[in-house]
C-alpha positions as CSV (number, residue, x, y, z in Angstrom):
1,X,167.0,55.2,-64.7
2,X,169.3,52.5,-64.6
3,X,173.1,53.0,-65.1
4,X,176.3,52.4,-65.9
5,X,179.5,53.7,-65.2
6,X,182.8,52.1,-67.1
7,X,186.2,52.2,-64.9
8,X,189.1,51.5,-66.9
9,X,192.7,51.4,-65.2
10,X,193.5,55.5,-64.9
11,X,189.9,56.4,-64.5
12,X,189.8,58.8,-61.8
13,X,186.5,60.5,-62.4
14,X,184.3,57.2,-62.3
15,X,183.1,57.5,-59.0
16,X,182.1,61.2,-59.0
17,X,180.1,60.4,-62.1
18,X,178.2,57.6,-60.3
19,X,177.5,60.0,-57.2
20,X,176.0,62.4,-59.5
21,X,173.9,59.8,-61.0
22,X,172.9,58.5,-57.4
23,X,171.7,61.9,-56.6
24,X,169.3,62.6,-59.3
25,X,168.0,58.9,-59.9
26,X,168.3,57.9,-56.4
27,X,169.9,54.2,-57.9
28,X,173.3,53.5,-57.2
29,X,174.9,53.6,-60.4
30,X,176.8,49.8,-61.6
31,X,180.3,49.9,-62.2
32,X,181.5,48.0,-64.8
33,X,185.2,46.9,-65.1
34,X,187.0,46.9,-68.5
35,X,187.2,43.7,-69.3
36,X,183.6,42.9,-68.8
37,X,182.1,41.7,-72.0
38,X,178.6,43.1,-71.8
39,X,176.4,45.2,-70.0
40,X,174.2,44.9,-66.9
41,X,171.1,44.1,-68.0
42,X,167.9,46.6,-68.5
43,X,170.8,49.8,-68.7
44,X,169.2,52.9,-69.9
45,X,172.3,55.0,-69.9
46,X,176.5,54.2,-70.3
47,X,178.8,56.7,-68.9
48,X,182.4,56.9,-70.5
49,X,184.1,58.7,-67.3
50,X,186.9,61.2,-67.3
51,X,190.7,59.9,-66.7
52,X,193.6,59.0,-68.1
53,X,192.8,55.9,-69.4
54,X,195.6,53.3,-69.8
55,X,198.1,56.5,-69.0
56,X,196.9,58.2,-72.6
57,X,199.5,55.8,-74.1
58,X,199.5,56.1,-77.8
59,X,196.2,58.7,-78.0
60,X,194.3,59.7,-75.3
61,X,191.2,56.9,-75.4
62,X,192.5,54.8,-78.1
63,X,193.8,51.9,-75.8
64,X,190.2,52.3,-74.2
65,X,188.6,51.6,-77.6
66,X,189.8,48.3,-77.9
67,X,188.8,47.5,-74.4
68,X,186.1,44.5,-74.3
69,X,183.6,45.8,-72.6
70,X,183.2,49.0,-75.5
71,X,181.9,46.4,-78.0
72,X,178.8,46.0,-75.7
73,X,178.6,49.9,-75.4
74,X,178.7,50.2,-79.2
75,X,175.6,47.6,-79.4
76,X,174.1,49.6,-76.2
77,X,174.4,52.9,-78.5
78,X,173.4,51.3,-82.2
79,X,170.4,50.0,-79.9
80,X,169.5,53.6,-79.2
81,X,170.6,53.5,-75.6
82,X,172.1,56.3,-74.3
83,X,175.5,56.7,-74.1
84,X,177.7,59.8,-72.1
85,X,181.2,60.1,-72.5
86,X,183.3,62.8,-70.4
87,X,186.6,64.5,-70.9
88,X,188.5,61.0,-71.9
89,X,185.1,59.4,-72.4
90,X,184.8,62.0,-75.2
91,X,188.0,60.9,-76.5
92,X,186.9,57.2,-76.7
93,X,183.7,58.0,-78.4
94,X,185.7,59.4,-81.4
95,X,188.4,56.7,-81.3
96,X,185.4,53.9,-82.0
97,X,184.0,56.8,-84.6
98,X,180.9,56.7,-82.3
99,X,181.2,60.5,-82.4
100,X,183.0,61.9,-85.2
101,X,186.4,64.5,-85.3
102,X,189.2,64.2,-82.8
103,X,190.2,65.4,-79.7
104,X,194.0,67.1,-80.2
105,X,197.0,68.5,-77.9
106,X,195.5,71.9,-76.1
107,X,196.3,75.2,-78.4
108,X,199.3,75.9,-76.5
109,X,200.2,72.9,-74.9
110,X,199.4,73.5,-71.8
111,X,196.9,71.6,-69.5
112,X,193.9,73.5,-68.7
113,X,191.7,72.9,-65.4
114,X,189.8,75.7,-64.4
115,X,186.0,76.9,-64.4
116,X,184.4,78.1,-68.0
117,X,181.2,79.8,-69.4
118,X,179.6,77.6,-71.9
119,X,176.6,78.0,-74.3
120,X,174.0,75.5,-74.1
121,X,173.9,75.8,-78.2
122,X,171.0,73.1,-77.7
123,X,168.3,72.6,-75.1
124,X,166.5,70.1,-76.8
125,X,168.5,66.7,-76.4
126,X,168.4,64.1,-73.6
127,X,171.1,65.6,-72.5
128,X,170.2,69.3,-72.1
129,X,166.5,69.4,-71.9
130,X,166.6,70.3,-68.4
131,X,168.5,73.2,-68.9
132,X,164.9,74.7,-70.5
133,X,165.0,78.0,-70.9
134,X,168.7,78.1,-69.6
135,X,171.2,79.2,-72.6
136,X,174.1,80.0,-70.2
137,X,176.2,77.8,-67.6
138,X,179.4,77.4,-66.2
139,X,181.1,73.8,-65.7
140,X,185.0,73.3,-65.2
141,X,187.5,71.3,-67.7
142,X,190.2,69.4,-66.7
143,X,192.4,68.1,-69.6
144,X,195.8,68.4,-72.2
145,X,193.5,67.0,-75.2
146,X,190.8,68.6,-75.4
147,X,191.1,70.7,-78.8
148,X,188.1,69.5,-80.9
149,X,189.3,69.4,-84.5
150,X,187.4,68.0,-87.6
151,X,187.4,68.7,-91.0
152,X,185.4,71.7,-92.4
153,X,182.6,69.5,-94.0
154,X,182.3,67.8,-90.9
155,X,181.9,71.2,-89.2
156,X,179.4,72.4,-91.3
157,X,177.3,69.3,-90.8
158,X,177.4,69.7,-86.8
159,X,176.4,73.0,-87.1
160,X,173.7,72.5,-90.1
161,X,171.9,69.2,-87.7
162,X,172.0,71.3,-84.4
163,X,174.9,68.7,-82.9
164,X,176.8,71.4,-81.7
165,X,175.1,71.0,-77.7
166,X,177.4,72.8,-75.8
167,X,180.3,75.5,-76.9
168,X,182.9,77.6,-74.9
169,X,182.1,81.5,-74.6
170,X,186.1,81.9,-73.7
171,X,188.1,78.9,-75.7
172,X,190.1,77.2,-73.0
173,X,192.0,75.1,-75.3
174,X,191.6,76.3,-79.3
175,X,188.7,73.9,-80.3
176,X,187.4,74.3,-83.6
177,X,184.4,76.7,-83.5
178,X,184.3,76.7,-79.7
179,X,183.1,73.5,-79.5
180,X,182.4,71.7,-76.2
181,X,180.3,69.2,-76.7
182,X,178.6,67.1,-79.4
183,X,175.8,64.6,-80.0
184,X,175.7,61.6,-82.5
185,X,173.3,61.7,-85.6
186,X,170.5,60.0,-83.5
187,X,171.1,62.2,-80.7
188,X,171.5,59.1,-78.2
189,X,175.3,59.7,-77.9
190,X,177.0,62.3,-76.6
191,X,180.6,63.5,-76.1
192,X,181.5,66.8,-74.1
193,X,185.0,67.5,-72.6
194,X,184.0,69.8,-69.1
195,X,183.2,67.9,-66.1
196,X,179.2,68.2,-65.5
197,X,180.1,65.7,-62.8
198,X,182.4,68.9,-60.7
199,X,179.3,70.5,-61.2
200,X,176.2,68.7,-60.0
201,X,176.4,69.3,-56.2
202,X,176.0,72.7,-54.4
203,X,178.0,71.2,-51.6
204,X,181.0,71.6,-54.3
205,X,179.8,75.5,-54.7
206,X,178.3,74.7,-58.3
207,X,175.6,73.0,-59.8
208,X,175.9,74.1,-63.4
209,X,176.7,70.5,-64.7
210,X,173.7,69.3,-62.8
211,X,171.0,69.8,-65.6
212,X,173.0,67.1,-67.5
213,X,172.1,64.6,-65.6
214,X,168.4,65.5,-64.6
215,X,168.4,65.4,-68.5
216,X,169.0,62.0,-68.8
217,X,166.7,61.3,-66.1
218,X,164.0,62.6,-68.0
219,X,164.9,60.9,-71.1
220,X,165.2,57.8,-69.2
């Protein structure tokens, strides 16, 4: 599998994402600044990491959406590549309407970092395939925006197509239906707001994040 990982200014989980992609694919992963205007060539999969990208000025990912180099990872995604976005990388796929909804203030308002029991809702993605007969894991979150919210049609068509892939057990942050993570309509592109990346080495005491990744390997 051949990778990349996109570092805008305030990315600070770029580098763990690459690590976990060097661990199951055994390729370092490329790192591709912001203002690149296309893609290392061959790239199976894109990873939008977690951050604060350009300081969450204005929305949390909307700055990032006009970066240069997200244009290429459109054409990467309407190619059929895959594409992974991550806490604030999840927030950029719905600012470019890659994914739809929105990713809203925490019920609350508080920031929520901590551990949480999710449902693997579906284990037949590129994503989650490697999770087989798993329907339980545990991954931890690390954000102020993470309360998914779209309207009720929009909902109802998640749910109906099986795009729902991941969804909280104990909602951390209010999300509409407990909902964690999403794919696209193709199923290439997928947004989820824990951190499989925390979660992918047992020298960090948990690996529940780690089937993410041998997904993609798989897929790849």
């Amino acid at each position: 599998m051949k990778s990349a990982v996109i570092v805008f200014p305030g990315s600070n989980c770029d580098r763990d994402a690459a690590r976990a992609l060097e661990r199951v694919s055994g390729r370092s992963a490329h790192m591709v600044w912001h203002k690149e205007t296309t893609l290392p060539e061959g790239i199976d999969l894109v990873v939008l990491p977690g951050g604060f990208s350009y300081g969450d000025y204005l929305r949390s990912g909307a700055m990032a959406a006009k970066s240069p180099v997200v244009r290429a990872v459109i054409a990467h995604a309407e190619r059929g590549g895959l594409v992974l976005g991550i806490c604030n990388g999840f927030q950029v796929l719905t600012e470019t309407r890659l994914l739809p909804g929105a990713l809203a203030r925490n019920a609350g308002l508080k920031f929520a970092c901590k551990n949480v029991p999710l449902a693997v809702t579906n284990g037949n993605t590129a994503f989650t395939r490697a999770y087989r007969e798993a329907r339980e894991t545990e991954i931890p979150i690390a954000h102020g925006d993470g309360r998914f919210v779209a309207d009720e049609d929009t909902l109802d068509r998640l749910e109906n197509e099986g795009r729902v892939v991941f969804r909280y057990l104990v909602n951390p942050n209010g999300s509409a239906r407990d909902i964690a993570g999403i794919v696209n309509e193709c199923g290439n592109v997928m947004g989820m707001m824990p951190h499989p990346e925390r979660a992918s080495d047992p020298a960090l005491g948990r690996t529940g994040g780690a089937a993410v990744f041998q997904s993609l390997l798989e897929a790849a």
